[in-house]
N, C-alpha and C positions, 0 to 999 in steps of 0.2 A: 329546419326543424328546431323551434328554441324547444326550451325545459326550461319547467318554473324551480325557480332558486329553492326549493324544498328538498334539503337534506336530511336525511339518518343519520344521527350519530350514534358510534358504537365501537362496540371490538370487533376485527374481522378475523377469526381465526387463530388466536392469540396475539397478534398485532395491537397493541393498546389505545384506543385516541383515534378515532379513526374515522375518516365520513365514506358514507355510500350512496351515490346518487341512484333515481331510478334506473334500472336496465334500458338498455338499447337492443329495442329488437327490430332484427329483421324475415319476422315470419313474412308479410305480404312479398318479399325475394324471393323466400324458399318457395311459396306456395305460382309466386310466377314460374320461377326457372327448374327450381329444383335441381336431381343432380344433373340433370343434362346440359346446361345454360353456360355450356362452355363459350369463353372471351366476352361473355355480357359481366357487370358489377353494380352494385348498387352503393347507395352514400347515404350515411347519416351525421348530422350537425348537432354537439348539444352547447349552447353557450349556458353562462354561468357567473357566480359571482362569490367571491370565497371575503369573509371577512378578515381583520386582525388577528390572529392570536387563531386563525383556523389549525387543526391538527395537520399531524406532521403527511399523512396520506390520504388521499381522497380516490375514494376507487366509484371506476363507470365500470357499471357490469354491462359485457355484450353479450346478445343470446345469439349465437354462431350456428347457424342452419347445416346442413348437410350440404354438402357439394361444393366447396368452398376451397382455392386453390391460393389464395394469397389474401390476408389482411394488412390492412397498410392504412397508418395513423397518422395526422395533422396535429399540430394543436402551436396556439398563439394565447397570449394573455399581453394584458396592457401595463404599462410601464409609465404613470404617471409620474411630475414632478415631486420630491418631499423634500423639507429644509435639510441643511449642512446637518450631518450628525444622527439622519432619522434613516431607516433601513428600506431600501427601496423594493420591489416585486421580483423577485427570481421563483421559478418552478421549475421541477424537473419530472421527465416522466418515463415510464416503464411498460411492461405488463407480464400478464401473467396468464397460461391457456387454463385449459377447459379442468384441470388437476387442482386447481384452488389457490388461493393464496395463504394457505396457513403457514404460518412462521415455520421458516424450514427451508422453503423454498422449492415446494415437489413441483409444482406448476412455472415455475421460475423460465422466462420467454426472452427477456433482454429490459437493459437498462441503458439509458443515456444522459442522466439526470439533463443539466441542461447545456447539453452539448451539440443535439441537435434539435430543428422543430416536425421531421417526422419521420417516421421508419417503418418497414416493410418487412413482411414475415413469410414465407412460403417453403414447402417441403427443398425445393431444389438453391433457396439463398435468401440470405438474411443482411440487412444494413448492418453494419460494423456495431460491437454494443448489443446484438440478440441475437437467438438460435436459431438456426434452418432445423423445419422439421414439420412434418403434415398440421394441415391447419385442421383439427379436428373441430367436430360440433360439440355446442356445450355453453357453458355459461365462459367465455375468457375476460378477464377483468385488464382494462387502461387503469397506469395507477400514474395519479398528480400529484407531485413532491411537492407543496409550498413552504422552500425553503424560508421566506422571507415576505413578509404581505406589510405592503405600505399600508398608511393609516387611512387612506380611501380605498382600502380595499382591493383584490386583483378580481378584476375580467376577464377568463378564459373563453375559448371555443376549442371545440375537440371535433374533427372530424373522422369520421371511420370507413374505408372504403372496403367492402366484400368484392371479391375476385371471382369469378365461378369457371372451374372448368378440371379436365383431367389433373389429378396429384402427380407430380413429376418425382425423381428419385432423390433421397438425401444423402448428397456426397458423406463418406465415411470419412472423420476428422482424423486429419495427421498429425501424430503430435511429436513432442522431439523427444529425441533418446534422452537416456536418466543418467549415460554418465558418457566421457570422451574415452576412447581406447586409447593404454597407450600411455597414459597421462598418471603417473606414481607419485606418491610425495614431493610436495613443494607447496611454496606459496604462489594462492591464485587471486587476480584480482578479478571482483564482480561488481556491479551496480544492480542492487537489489530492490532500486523504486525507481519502475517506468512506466509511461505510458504513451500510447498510440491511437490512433483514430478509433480503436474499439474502444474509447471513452471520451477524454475530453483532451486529447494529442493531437498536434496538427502532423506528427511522422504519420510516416505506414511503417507500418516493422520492419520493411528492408531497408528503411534508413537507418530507423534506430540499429538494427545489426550493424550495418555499416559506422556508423556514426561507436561504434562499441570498439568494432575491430580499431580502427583509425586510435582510437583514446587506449588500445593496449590494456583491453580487457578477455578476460579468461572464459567468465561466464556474465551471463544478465537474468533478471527475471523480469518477466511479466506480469505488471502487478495494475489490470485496471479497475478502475470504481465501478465495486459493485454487479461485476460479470465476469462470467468464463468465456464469452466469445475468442478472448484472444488468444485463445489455449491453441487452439487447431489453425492461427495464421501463420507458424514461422517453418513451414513444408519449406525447403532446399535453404534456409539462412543458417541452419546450425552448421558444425561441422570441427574438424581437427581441433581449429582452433577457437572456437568457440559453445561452449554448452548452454542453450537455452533450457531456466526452469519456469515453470506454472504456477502463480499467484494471483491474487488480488486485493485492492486496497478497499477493506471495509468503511464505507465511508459515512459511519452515523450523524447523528446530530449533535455528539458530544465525544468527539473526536475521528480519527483517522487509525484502523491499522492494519499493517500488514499480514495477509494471511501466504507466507513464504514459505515456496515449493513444493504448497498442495499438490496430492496427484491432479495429473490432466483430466479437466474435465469435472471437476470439482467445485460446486458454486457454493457458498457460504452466504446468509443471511445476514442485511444491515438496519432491520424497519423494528431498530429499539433504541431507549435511552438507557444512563447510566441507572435512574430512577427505576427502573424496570426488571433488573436483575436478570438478563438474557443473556449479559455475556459471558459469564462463565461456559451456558453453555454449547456458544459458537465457538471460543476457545475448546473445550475438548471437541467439536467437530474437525477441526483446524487439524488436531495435533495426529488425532485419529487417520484424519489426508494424509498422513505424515511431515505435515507441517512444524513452521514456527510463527507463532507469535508473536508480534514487533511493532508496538504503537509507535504510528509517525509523528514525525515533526509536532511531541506534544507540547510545545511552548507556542506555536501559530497562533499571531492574533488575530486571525481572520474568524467567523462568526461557523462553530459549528468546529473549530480546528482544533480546537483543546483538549487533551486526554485529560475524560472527567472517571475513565474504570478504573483506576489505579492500575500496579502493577504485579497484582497477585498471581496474576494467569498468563503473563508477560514470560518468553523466550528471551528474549533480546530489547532493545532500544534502540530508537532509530536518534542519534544526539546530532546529528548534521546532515541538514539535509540541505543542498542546495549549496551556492555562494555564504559563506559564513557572517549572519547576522545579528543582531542581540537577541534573538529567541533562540540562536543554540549557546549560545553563552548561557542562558536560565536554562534550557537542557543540560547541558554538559553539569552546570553546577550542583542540578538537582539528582543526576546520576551520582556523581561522585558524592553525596549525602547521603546515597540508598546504598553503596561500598562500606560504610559502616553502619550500619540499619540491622539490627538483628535479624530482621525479617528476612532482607534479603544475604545474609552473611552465613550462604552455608552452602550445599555443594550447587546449589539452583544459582547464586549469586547471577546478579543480572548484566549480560555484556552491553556491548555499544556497539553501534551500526552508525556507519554512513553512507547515502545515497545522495543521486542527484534530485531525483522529482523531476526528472526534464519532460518533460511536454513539447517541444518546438523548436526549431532554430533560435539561438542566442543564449538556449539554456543548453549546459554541456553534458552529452551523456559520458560520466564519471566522473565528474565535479559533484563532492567528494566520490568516492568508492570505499567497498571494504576490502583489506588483503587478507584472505584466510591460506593457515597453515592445516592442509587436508593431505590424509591417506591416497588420495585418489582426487582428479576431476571429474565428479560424480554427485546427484545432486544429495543421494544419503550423506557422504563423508565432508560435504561441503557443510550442511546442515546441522551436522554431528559436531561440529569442529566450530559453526556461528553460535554455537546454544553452552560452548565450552568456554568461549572465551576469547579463541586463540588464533587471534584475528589482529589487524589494528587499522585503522581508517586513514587514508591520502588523500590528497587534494587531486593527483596525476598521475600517474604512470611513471613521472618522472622520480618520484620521490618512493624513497625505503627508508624504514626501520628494520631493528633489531635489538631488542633488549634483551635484558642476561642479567641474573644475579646468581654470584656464584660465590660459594660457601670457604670456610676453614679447609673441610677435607676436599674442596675440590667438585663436594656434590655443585647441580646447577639448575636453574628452572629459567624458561623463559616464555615469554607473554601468554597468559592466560591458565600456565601454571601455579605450584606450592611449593615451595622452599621449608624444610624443616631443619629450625639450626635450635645450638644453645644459646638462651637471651640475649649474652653478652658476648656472640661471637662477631667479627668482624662480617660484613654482607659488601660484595664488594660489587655495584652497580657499573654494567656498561650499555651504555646507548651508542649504534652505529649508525650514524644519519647521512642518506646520500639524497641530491636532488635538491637541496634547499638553499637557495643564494640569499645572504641576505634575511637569514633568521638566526632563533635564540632558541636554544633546545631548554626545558624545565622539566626538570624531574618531582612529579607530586607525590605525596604521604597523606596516610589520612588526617595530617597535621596540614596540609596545605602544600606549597610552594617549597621546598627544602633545600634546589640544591637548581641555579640558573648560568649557563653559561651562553656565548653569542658562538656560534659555528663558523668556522676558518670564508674566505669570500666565496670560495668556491662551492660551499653549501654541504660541503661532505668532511667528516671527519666523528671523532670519536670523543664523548663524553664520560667521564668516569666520577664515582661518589664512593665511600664508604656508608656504610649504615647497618645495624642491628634490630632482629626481629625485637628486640623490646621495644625502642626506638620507631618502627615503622610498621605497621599490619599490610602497608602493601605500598610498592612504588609503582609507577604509571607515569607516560614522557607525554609531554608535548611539546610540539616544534610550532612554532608564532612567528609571521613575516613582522616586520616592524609596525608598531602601535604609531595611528595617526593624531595623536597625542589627547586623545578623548580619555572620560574615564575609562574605556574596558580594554585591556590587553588586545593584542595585535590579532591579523585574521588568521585562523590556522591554517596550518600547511598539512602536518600528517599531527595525528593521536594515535595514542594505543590502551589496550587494555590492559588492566592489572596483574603486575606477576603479586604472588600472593605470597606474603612470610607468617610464618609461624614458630614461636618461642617455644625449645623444647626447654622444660627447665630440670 
């Protein structure tokens, strides 16, 4: 069955920019089978043609009959030739049941942007990426991301297959406990950006579990594009020694972020731009989950990877993500800008996160990670403790800090702390570094670079500085392997966050 290339353009439901093709019905199904027409199905085909510069969503309305035991999606588009430098056809696709698609996400069914070409929906199991759960009658919308349309334009086909027969039962999702017994102050290490086959991961979750234990981590989260499917996969992977929390990576069109340690079961909306003013209010959605806020990797030059929402509504910052490359170099630098930013220079002041982003074998789960100093392993005081500060980002497992600035009388603050002294009192800086062979520890001010020394061979040993809160508003270390003699300093090892001085005068 084609359809003629005749689109509506419009708003779908607050969704801005938007096309809507005609419906796909299948009353002559219902009106054969109806609801008895158990193990029969029917198919429908709609090809198409989306121009340059088409909006960001293009929705196929389905009209879903009664009786209806499983839908299950195709879809292909073409991939022509374009020169060096010109953006070639990517789509991705979703949908949404019988409850709507208004911004918000009350209909919200599964998403897979373009990670696979088709997926399957039914009360008793759902393709990795969407929800198991009755395939009710109604209008359910397929929704086509075209991320990227060459300049001849993309050719899609979408096929739709109705299933008919008795509803089977929706497994009740297991999700993991919200904190470890047992587990009292100390520093925990976590990797707070993963993902797995319920988006675009070639893991299953018990690798990445494993792949977690192995790299000598405390906790992980769960953070895929644009779904909660993977909230309910990590049933027997938690445990003693490891806390899984519930997230997801909002992945708009004008950047990436983390929505960390949502409650389970928790989907958050991504079908807006910076231009559009929507996100303030998926961040208080976020926060309300009991979330954090955490734009990723927003130096990415890849197309769509950019943090274009600033970071007024920002928990945290994700400055490393991955293997260390010159886009967290322009993170890190733009962070430590916003350290003396009035805006952000007050008890909200913004930390720094680093994750892997691992997706697959070759990329490592906790290459970086973050170390937080928590009340408890637990995903509140974990949470409580990344929005504080008092944290500092490794490369490994192998590697520790510990910084200290301690006062005249002895007072003391350390990472993610305030030190209250008089102006011109003596601040006397230690950094304890273990794990780093073959690096140079630097101590920053918001004056820059202050105070460098290169660490004993064995990679562990103790840096010391003087300095006063006149003198410095805040120091913060980094440890650097050696610089391969390029302009930008060497790949880091471990960072921390800022202890914070203030001049009593």
């Amino acid at each position: 069955m084609e359809r003629r290339d005749v689109l509506r353009l419009g708003a779908v439901a607050g969704v801005a920019g938007t096309l809507t093709l005609e419906p796909l019905r299948f009353a002559e199904a219902e009106e054969r089978h109806g609801d008895g027409g158990g193990g029969r199905t029917r198919t429908r085909t709609v090809k198409g043609q989306l121009p340059t510069g088409a909006p960001d969503f293009v929705y196929l309305p389905v009209e879903v009959p009664r009786g209806v035991r499983e839908i299950a999606v195709s879809y292909t588009y073409d991939k022509p030739e374009v020169p060096d430098g010109t953006l070639g056809n990517a789509c991705d696709i979703g949908v949404f049941d019988q409850r709507g698609v208004a911004l918000g996400g009350r209909g919200f069914r599964g998403w897979s942007g373009g990670f696979r070409t088709e997926f399957a929906i039914s009360a008793e199991k759902a393709t990795p990426g969407y929800l198991a759960g009755p395939v009710e009658a109604g209008t359910w919308q397929v929704v086509l991301g075209p991320y990227t349309v060459a300049p001849q334009g993309m050719r899609y086909e979408v096929t739709v297959t109705l299933s008919y027969g008795e509803e089977g039962e929706t497994p009740r999702p297991s999700y993991p406990p919200q904190r470890v017994r047992g587990k009292g102050r100390g520093w925990y290490r976590g990797d707070c950006h993963l993902h797995t086959v319920h988006s675009d991961g070639a893991r299953t979750p018990a690798e990445v579990a494993a792949a977690a234990r192995e790299a000598g981590l405390d906790f992980l989260a769960t953070t895929e594009h644009n779904t909660s499917s993977g909230h309910g996969a990590w049933e027997g992977l938690w445990g003693d020694d490891l806390l899984v929390l519930t997230g997801e990576e909002i992945t708009t069109r004008n950047g990436h972020c983390l929505a960390l340690g949502i409650r389970p079961g928790t989907f958050v909306d991504w079908r807006y731009r910076a231009r559009d003013d929507a996100f303030p209010r998926f961040a208080r959605r976020i926060r309300r989950a009991g979330g954090l806020v955490v734009p990723a990797h927003p130096n990415c030059p890849f197309v769509g990877c950019q943090w274009k929402f600033g970071y007024a509504e920002a928990d945290a910052v994700e400055v490393w993500n991955g293997p260390w490359t010159p886009d967290d170099e322009l993170a890190l630098a733009a962070w430590d800008n916003m350290l003396t930013d009035p805006t952000y220079n007050r008890e909200g002041w913004l930390p720094a996160m680093g994750n892997s982003d691992a997706h697959k074998e070759g990329q490592d789960v906790g290459l970086p990670h973050t170390v937080v100093y928590a009340e408890e392993l637990s995903r509140e005081a974990l949470l409580r403790s990344i929005a504080a500060g008092r944290s500092y980002l490794a490369e490994s497992s192998t590697v520790s800090l510990d910084l200290e600035v301690t006062g005249p009388r002895g007072q003391h603050a350390g990472i993610g702390q305030r030190l209250d002294a008089p102006a011109d009192a003596p601040l006397h800086v230690s950094l304890r570094v273990g794990g780093a062979p073959g690096c140079t520890a630097r101590l920053m001010t918001d004056q820059g670079e202050t105070h460098r020394e290169v660490l004993p061979e064995k990679g562990s040993g103790t840096v010391r500085w003087t300095t006063t809160a006149s003198l410095a508003h805040y120091v913060r270390a980094e440890v650097r392997h050696p610089s391969d003699g390029g302009p930008l300093p060497g790949a880091m090892a471990a960072l921390t966050n800022p202890v914070w001085l203030r001049a009593r005068h």
